[in-house]
Structures are given as structure tokens and as C-alpha cells.
N, C-alpha and C positions, 0 to 999 in steps of 0.2 A: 379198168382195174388191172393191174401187174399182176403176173404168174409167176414173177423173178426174185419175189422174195425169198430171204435161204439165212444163213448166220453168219455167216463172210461177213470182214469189215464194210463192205459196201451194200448190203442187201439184208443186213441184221436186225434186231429186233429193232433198234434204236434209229432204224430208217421205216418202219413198216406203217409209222403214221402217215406218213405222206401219201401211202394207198387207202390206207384204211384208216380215217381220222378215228374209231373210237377206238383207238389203241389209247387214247388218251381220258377213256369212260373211265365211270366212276366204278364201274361192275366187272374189272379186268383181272386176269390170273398170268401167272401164280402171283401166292403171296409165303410170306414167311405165317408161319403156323406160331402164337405163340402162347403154349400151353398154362401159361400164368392167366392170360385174359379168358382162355377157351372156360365157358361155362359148360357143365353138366346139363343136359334140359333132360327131367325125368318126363314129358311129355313125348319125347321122342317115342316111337316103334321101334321094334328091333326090325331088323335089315338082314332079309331073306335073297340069300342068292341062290335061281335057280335055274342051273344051267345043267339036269340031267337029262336033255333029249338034244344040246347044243349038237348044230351041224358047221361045222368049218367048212369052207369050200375052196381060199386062195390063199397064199404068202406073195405080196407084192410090195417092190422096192419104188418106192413113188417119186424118190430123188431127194427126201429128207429124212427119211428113218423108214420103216416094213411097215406094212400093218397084214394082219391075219385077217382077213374077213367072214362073217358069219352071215348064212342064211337067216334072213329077218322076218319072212316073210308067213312069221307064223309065229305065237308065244313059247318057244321050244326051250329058249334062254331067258330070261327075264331075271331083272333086279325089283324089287319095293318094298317099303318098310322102310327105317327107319326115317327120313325128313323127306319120304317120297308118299304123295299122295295118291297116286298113280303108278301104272304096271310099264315098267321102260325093257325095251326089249335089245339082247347084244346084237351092235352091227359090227363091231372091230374090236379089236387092241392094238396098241402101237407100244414104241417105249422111246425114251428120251435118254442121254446117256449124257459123259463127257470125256475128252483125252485121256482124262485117266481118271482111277479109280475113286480117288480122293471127293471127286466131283460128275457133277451126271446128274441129280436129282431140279424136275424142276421147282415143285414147290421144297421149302427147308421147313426143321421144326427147331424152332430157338436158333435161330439162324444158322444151323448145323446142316450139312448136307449129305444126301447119300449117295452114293455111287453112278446109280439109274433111276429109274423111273419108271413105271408100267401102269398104263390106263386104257380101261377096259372101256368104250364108247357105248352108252344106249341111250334110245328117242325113247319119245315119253307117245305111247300106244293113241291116245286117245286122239292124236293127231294125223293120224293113217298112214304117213309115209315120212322116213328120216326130211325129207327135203321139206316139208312144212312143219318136223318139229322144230328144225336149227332155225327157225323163224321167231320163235317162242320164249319167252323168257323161263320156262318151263321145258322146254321142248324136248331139254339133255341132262342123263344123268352120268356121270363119268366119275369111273370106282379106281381112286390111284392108289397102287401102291409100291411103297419103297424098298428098293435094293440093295442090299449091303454086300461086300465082299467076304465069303467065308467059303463054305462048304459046297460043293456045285448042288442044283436046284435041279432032281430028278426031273421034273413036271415041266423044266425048260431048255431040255435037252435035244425034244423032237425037233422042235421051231429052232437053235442051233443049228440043229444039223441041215434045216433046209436052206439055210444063207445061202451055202455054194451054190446054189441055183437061181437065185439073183442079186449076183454080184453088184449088178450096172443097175441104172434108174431104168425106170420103165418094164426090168422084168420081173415076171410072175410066176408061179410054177402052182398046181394044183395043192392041198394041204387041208386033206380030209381028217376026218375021226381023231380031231383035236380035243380033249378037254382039259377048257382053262381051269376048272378048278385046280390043276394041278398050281396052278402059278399064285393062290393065293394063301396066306398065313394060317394058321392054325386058329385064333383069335379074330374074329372084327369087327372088333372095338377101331370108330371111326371119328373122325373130326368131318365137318361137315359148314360150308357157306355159299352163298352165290357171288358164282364167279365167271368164268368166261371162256371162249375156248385159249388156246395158249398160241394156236397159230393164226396166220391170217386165212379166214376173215374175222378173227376174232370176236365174234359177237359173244352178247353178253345171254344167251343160252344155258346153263349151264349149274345143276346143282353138282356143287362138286363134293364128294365122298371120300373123305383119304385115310387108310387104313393106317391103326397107331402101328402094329406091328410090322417090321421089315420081314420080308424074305432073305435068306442067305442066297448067295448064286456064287460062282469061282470066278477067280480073275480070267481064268479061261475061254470063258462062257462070256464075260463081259467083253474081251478083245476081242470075238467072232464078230458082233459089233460095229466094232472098228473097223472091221476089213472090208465092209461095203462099203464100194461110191457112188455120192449122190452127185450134184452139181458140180461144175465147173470148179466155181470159186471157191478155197478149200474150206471149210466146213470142221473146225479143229469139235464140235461139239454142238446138240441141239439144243441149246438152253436159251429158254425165255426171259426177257428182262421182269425182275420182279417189280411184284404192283406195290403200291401203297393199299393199306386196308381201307382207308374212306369211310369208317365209322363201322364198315361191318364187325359182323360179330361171329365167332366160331362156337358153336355148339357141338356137346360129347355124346356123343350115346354108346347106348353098350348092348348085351344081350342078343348078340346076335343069333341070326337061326342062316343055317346052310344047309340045301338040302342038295345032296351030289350021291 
């Protein structure tokens, strides 16, 4: 299995089957979101995020985008409700972005795109350990949501300001007493399908949750960004090659409950 996948012309999304053949599964992400087809399902639950005891512990640059990591090892953070049968617990966030502002978001709605992209990573509990839920066609629930260009994003301000401390791949700096709720909408109201991870090993894990409402952030906030290096080969942006839908179907729920 290659470690050398990256976005570069040569190690891009449109090379990463040749590591990982089920780039080409039926059950792969992103996809465009298209809010004509998305049905309403009054069955759904509302979707309870509850991340009022989250522990942050690290900001580490992995050589493709940061991820924030969370103490897992306890129900302290948790998502369920809404097309989740089970209690998934936060192990990260990360975010997706691109050269500029115009572009960045991996999933689109109506084939429109947003700037970035932010997704919040959780295993689904009943599997004991993140490494045997990404096993699971159940195993991940991952809560995205989209970024627009406006007003800077008080709540994403702290994780900005940690960049300068790793700049380069591979470093990490401590980054306690985070809470993500800052980072999420007012509203979440969600679109919702199974889908897949976006990197490799892309397995098909993955109920994916994507918040209708955007976050505003500043272009400013978005460029800090940009100014990490990851790999070698440049890297103008993390964007995943988009899926075909495959007959799936997007389902709408509403009513959400957050308790922060």
C-alpha cells in the first residue's frame, strides 16, 4: 500500500486507484448534493451534538491539511440522532480548502461550491476502538460543514492562531481547551447519505451528515491555510475527485437539538 498519495498531478485523486481499487466503489465521496432529488424523511431523528465535556489534546500537520484531535477514550463528545442509530464519539476535525476562495469545498450543493470545508470525524462507540469502526460500513459518522467567505469565524480563531506552530508536515503542538462547537452554524438542518472516506484508504465507512447552513469565516482566516506545507509535490489544493451518486439517495432532516 503507497503512503505517497497527495493532489499533485502525479499522486492525485485520479491516480489513487491504483492503490486503492475501491476508489472506483459504488459507495465513494464526495458527491454533489442535489437539493431537487434530496427528499425530506419525516422518520429521521433530530441530531444531537454533544460536545460539552470535549477534551482537545493536539493540532498536527500530517502533510495534507491539520487535523485537531480529541481525547476519545470516553463519551465526553459524542454525535446521534438524526440517521444515526448509535452513539459516535469526536476523534478529530480536519478541513479541506482550495487556492482560492472561490473554491475549497469537497462536497457541492447544486453543483455550487464553497470556499472550505470542515469535518468533524466520529466512530460509531459500539465497536470499541476508532481502528475497528473504519472497518464497518457503520463504523463513521462525519458531520461537514461548509465555509463561505465573509465575516471572520470568532470560534476559528484559536486553531488559526496555532498554524504558526506547524508550519511543516509532521509537526504538532499541544491544543487543549478547544470547543468545536464554536465552529458550527446556528441551524442543523442536514443532508445526509452513505458515503465514504474522501482520502485514501477511502473505505466505504461512512455515514455522512452535511450541514445545510454555511459558516462565514474571513479571507484571512482562510489564507492562514494556505501558508502550511505539506508534501513535496505542490499541492495547489485538497479537493477530492467527485463521485457519481449510484442510485443513492439524500435524505433531509431537521430539528435539530445541540446541547453545548
Amino acid at each position: 500500500m503507497s503512503h505517497h498519495w497527495g493532489y499533485g498531478p502525479h499522486n492525485g485523486p485520479e491516480h489513487w486507484h491504483k492503490d486503492f481499487p475501491i476508489a472506483k466503489g459504488h459507495r465513494q465521496s464526495p458527491v454533489d448534493i442535489d437539493t431537487k432529488a434530496a427528499a425530506h424523511d419525516p422518520a429521521l431523528k433530530p441530531l444531537t451534538v454533544s460536545y460539552e465535556q470535549v477534551a482537545s489534546r493536539r493540532i498536527l500537520n500530517n502533510g495534507h491539511s491539520f487535523n485537531v484531535e480529541f481525547d476519545d477514550s470516553q463519551n465526553t463528545a459524542v454525535l446521534k440522532g438524526g440517521p444515526l442509530a448509535d452513539t459516535y464519539r469526536l476523534v478529530q476535525f480536519h478541513f479541506h480548502w482550495g487556492s482560492c476562495d472561490g473554491q475549497g469545498s469537497e462536497h457541492t450543493v447544486d453543483q455550487e461550491k464553497y470556499a472550505a470545508e470542515l469535518h468533524l470525524v466520529h466512530w460509531n462507540t459500539k465497536y470499541g476502538d476508532f481502528g475497528t469502526a473504519v472497518k464497518q460500513p457503520d463504523g463513521l459518522a462525519v458531520l461537514g460543514v461548509f465555509l463561505k467567505v465573509g465575516d471572520a469565524k470568532p470560534g476559528l480563531q484559536k486553531v488559526v492562531d496555532a498554524l504558526c506552530s506547524i508550519k511543516t508536515k509532521g509537526k504538532s503542538a499541544a491544543f487543549t481547551g478547544f470547543d468545536p462547537c464554536g465552529l458550527l452554524p446556528g441551524c442543523l438542518d442536514y443532508w445526509t447519505y452513505p458515503g465514504s472516506l474522501t482520502t485514501p484508504p477511502l473505505l466505504e465507512c461512512v455515514t455522512w451528515i452535511v450541514l445545510r447552513e454555511p459558516i462565514s469565516v474571513s479571507s484571512e482566516q482562510i489564507n492562514t491555510f494556505r501558508q502550511l506545507s505539506f508534501n513535496k509535490e505542490e499541492e495547489p489544493g485538497q479537493l477530492s475527485t467527485m463521485q457519481r451518486r449510484g442510485g443513492r439517495c439524500f435524505a433531509g432532516g431537521g430539528l435539530p437539538v445541540r446541547n453545548d
